[in-house]
N, C-alpha and C positions, 0 to 999 in steps of 0.2 A: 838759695836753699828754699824748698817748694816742702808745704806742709799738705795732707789729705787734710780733710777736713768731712766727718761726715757728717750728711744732712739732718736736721732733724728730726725726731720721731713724728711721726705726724698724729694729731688728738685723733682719739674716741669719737666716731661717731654712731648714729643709729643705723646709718643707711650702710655701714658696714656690715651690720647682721644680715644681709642680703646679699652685696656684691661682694666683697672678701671673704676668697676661700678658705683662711682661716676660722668664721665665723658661722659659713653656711650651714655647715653640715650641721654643727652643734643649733643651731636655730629651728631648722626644718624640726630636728630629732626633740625638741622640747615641744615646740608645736604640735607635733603627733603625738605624745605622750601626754599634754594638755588635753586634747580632743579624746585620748583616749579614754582618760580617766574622765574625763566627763562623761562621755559616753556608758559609762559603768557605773556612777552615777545614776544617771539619768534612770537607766533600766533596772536599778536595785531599787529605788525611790518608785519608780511606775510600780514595779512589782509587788512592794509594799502597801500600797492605796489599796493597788486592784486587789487584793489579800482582805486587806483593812473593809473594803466595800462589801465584800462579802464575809466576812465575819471569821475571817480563817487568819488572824493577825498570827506571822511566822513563831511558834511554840516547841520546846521538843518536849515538853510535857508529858504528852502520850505516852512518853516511851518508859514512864512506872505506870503506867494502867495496867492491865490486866489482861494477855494476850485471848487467852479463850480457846486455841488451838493449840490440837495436838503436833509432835515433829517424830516421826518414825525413826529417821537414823537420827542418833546425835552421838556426841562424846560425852560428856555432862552429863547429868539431872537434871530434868527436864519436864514440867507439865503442864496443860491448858491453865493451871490458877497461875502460872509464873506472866512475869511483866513482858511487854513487848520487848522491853531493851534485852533481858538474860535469850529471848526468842533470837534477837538478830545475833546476840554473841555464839548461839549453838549452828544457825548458817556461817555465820564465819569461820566457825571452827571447821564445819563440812566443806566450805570453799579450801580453805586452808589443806586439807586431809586429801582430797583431790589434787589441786594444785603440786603438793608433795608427792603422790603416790604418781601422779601422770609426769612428773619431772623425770622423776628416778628411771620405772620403766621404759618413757620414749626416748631417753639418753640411749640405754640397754640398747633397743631392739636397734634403735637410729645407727649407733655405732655400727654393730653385727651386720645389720646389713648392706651399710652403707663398704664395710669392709669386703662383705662375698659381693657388692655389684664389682668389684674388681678381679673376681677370682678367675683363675685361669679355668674352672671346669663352664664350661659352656650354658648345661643346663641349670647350674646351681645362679651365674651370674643373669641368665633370663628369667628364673623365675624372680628374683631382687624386683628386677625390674618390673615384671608384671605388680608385684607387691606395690613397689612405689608409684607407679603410672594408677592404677585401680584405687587407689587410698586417696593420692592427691587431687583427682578428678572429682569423686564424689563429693559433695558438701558433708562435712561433720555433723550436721541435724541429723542426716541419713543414714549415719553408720550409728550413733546412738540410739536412737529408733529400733535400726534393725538389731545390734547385741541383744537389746532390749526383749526383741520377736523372741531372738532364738533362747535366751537363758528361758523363758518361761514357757515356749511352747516343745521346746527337747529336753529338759530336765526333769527326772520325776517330782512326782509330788509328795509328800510327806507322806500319806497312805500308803505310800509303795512302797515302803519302809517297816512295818507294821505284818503280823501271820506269822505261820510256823515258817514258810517258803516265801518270804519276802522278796517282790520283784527286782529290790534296790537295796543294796548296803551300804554302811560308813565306810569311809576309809582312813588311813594309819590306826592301824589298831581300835577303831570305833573312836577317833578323836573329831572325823568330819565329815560333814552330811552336805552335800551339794544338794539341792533339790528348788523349786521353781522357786519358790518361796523367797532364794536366798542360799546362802551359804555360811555352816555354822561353825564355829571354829572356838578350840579350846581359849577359856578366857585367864589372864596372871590376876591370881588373889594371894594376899599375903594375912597369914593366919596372926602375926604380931603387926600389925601397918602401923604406921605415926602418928594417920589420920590426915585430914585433911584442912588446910587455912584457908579463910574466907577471904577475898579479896572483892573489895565496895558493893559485897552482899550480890554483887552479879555472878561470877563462879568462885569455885574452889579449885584449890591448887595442891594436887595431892604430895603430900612432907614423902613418901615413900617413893615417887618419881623423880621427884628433886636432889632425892639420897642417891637413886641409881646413876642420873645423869652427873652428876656431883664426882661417883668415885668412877664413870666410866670416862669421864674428860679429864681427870686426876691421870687415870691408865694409859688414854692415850696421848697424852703430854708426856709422861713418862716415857712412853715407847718414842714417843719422837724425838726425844732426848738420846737415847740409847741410839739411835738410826743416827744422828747427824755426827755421835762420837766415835759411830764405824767408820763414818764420813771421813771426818779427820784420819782417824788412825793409817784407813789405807791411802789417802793424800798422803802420809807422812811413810808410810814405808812400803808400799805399795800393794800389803797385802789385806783384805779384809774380811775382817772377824764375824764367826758366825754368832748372828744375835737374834735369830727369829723366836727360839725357845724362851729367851728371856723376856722378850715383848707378847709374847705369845701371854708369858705369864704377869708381865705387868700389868694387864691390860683385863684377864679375866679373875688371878685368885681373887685378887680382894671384891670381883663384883660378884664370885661366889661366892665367899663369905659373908656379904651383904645379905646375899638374895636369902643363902639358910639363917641371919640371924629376924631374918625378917619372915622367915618363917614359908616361903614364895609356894605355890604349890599353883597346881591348872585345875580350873571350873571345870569340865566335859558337856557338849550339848548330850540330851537323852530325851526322847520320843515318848511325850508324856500327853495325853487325850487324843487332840487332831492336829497335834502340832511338837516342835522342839522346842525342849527350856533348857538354859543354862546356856552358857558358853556365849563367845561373843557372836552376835548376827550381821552378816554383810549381807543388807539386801538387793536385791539385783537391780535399782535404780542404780546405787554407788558402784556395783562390780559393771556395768553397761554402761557407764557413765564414766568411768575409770579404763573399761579397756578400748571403748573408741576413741576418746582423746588421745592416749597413748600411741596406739596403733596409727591413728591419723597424722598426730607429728612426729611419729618416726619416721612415715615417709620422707616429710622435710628435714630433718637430720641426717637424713640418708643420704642426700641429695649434699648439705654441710658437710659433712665428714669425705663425703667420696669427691669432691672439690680441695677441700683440704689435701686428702692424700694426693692428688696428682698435680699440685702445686709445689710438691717436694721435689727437687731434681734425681729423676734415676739414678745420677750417679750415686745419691747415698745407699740408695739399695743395693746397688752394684759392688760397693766398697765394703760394707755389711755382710754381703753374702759371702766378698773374699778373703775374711777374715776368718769365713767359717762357722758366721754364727745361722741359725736355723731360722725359716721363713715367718715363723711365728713371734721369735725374740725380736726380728729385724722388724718387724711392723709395733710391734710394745715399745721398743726401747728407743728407736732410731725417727721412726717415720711421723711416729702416733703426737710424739712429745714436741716434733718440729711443726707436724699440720695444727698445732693446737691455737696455733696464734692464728689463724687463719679463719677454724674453725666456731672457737670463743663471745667474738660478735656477734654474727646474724644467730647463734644457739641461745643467746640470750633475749633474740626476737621471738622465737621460738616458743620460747617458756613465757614470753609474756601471750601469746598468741594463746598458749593452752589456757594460760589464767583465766584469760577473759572469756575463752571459748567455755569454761566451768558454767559459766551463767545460763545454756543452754541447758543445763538440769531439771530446769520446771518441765521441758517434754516428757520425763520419763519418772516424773514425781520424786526429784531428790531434794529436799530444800536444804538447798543453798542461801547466801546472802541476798540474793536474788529474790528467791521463793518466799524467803521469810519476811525483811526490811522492807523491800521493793514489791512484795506479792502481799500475802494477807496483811499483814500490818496497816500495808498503803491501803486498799480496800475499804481494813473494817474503819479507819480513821479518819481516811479523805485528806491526810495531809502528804499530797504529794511533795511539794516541795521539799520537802524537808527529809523524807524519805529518799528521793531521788538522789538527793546533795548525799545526804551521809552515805548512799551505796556508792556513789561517785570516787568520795574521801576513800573508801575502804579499798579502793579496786587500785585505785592510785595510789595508796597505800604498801601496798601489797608489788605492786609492780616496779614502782623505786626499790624500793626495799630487797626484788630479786633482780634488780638492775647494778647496784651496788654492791651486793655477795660476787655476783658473775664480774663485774668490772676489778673487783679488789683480788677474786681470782686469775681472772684474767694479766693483771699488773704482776702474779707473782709466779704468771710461767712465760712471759714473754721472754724473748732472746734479751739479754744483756751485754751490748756493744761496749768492745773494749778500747 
């Protein structure tokens, strides 16, 4: 009778950390991770001296001083005595406000036409394409520039607004006045408001917004309750229940009853010396600033969406049409919600590509986070670094932050394999 017998382990050595491939990889990868942080090190400590040599030891101090300038658009309250930090928080809110407003739109138009570059009329699906070839070519500095040209040198001037025979009028009922200046639009005041909380004395956070959003995410939680119990019902008997009326109204009475016991009413702008008061003002840095971004990545959306739709196999269109349903239902229902997993990804490049393309606003005088933190600030205080780093944090801030909305939506329209 024959026993194995297996050999012994063999000891621990050093020169293992090099010939055994069990040990290498983990070695190398320490090693380089050693040298890196050294390396990082190194160049935070250099940086620091050369700081220290010149008399600029890293501070963020500056930022309760006392800005000194004024900021044309802002959201907030805002004035030349307020600090540099409340300055950088009304650019972030302008990046912010752009970054939203150019999302939304170049989804919009990116879809639309990403949808007619596929249409069967000929000249509808050529001009798509002129649109996207001409938009994607140019550089975005170019097209903001040029909006820039045309809202100010083709729109009237407030003057022309003014006489018995006025060259120019408001429009909806005298609620809005386009003119070079800008564009004026009816502003929401509420005659009972809550008022407003301070938060670390940098802004205020109005109780009366917080109430709207409050009972309009109340409504639409509600509504999406009501939607997922049609769900059921017609899983269970195959018929379903009409409930639009009802969400219709969960969703606005009580944010009517809000707005009257808040008393809600519209500012109106009105032509008063050489110019317009009241109402809210979008000045044509932001509206030129806001529609070449847009216009700019809905090319590239276009371009997303119409890859998306012809990665779907014909045959679903095919099978969709012979059920009878209509061209326009069959691309909603069928086509739009399959290309989505397709589309989802590179659109989330997209949106980060606009974010950061927002930084381009000091061309056309809009301050931004940019214009403010990273433009006068850095200027009147000579502390770059520190300025540089915090636009940095914010931009990267901002860019996870719509990486993670889009990714977490993204997880909740993908196909679910059974």
């Amino acid at each position: 009778m024959t026993t194995s017998i297996d050999p012994p382990a063999a000891s621990f050595k050093l020169s293992m950390l090099i010939y055994d491939t069990r040990y290498r990889s983990i070695t190398f990868q320490t090693i380089a991770l050693i040298a890196f942080l050294i390396f990082i090190g190194w160049l935070f400590n250099n940086t620091a001296q050369n700081l220290a040599d010149l008399g600029k030891e890293p501070s963020f101090g500056f930022m309760t001083e006392q800005a000194g300038y004024d900021i044309n658009q802002r959201l907030i309250d805002y004035n030349s005595q307020s600090t540099h930090l409340r300055a950088a928080f009304v650019g972030l809110l302008n990046t912010l406000l752009i970054a939203v407003l150019g999302c939304i739109t170049a989804t919009i138009v990116g879809v639309l036409v990403g949808v007619l570059r596929l249409s069967g009329n000929w000249l509808i699906a050529r001009l798509m394409t002129v649109y996207v070839e001409m938009f994607r070519n140019v550089p975005v500095l170019m097209w903001i520039v040029l909006c820039m040209a045309i809202l100010i040198e083709s729109l009237p001037s407030p003057r022309d607004f003014r006489g018995e025979t006025p060259e120019a009028s408001m429009m909806l009922f005298d609620s809005v006045a386009i003119t070079n200046r800008g564009v004026y639009i009816p502003e929401p005041l509420f005659s009972r408001g809550l008022g407003d909380v301070s938060v670390g004395g940098v802004f205020g956070i109005s109780l009366d917004l917080i109430a709207v959003l409050i009972v309009l995410g109340a409504g639409l939680y509600g509504a999406a309750k009501i939607r997922k119990r049609a769900d059921v019902i017609q899983n269970a008997t195959g018929v379903r229940p009409r409930t639009w009326h009802t969400r219709l109204a969960v969703v606005f009475v009580p944010l009517i009853i809000l707005l009257v016991a808040l008393g809600f009413h519209l500012g109106y702008p009105a032509l008063k010396g050489f110019n317009f008061q009241g109402g809210t003002h979008m000045r044509n840095s932001l509206i030129a600033l806001w529609l070449a971004l847009s216009l700019y990545t809905a090319a590239f959306i276009a371009e997303i969406v119409r890859a998306g739709i012809l990665a779907i196999s014909g045959g679903q269109t095919e099978a969709a049409a012979a059920l009878g349903i209509r061209p326009g239902r069959i691309m909603s229902l069928v086509v739009l919600p399959q290309a989505l997993r397709v589309i989802i990804p590179p659109l989330i490049s997209q949106y980060l590509n606009l974010t950061k393309n927002s930084s381009l606003a000091i061309a056309v005088g809009y301050m931004d986070i940019t214009g403010t933190l990273m433009g006068i600030t850095l200027n009147q205080t000579g502390r770059e670094l520190e300025t540089v780093l915090m636009g940095m944090l914010v931009y990267l801030a901002i860019s996870l932050s719509i990486s993670s909305v889009m990714n977490w939506y993204n997880s909740r329209v993908k196909l679910v394999e059974r």
